[in-house]
C-alpha positions as CSV (number, residue, x, y, z in Angstrom):
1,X,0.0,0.0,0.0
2,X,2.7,2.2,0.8
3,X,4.3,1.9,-2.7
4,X,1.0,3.0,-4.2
5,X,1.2,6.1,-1.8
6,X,4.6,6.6,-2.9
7,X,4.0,6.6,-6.2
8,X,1.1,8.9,-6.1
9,X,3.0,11.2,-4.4
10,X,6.0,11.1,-6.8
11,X,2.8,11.7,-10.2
12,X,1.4,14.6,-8.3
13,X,4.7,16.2,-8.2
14,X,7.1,15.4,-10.8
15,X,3.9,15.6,-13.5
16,X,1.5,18.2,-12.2
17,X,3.5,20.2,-10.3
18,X,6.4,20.6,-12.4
19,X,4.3,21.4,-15.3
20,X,2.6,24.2,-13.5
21,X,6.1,25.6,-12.0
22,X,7.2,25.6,-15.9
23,X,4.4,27.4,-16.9
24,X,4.4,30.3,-14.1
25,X,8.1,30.7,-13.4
26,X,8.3,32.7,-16.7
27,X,5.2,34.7,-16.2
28,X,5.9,36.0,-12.6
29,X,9.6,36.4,-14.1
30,X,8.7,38.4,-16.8
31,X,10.6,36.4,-19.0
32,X,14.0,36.2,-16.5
33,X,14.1,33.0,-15.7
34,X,13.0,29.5,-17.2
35,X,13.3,25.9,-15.8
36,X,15.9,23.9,-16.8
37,X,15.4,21.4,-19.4
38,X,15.8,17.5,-18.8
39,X,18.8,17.3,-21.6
40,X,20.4,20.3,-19.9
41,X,20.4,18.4,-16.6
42,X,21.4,15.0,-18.1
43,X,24.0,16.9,-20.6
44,X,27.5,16.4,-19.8
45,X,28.5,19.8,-19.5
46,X,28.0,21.4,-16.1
47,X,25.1,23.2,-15.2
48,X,25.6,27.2,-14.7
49,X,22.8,29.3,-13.1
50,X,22.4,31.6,-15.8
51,X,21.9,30.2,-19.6
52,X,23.7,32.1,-22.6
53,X,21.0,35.0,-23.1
54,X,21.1,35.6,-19.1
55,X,18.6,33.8,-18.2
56,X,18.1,32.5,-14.9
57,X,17.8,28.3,-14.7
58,X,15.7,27.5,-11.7
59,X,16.7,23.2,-11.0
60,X,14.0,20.6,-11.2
61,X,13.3,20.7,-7.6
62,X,12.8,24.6,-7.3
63,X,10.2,24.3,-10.4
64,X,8.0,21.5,-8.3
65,X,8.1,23.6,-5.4
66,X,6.8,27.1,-7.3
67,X,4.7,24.9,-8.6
68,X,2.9,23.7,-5.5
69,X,3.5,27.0,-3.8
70,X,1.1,28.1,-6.8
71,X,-1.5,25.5,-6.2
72,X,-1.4,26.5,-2.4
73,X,-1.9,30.3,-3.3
74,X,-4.9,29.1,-5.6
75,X,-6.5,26.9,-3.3
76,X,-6.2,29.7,-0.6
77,X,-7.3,32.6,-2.9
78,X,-10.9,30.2,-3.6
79,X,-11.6,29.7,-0.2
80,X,-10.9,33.0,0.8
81,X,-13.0,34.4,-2.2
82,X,-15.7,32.1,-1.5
């Protein structure tokens, strides 16, 4: 049972959260930062904090987290409103 749990834990935020993180990051930016691609992680070149056009990279972990920050906000915002 726990492995189910696990693994429901590891969809909701590697899949959903990540996704959302990608999508905000650059909006409340305004176009400064971007997550880091999975080839730029895996790549064997290291990875710098800043990309060629001076961008800002923000790690896979950091996008999951904005991500679920963002869902928190949300969720928060509705009941409040509500």
């Amino acid at each position: 049972m726990m492995i189910i749990g696990e693994f429901a834990f590891y969809l909701f935020m590697e899949v959903l959260m990540y996704s959302l993180g990608r999508f905000v990051i650059p909006v409340i930016s305004f176009g400064r930062a971007r997550a880091a691609r999975t080839r730029e992680i895996f790549s064997r070149k290291p990875v710098t904090t800043h990309t060629d056009d001076g961008k800002l990279l923000v790690p896979e972990w950091g996008v999951a987290i904005v991500g679920l920050l963002t869902l928190t906000a949300a969720i928060a915002l509705y009941i409040a409103l509500r």
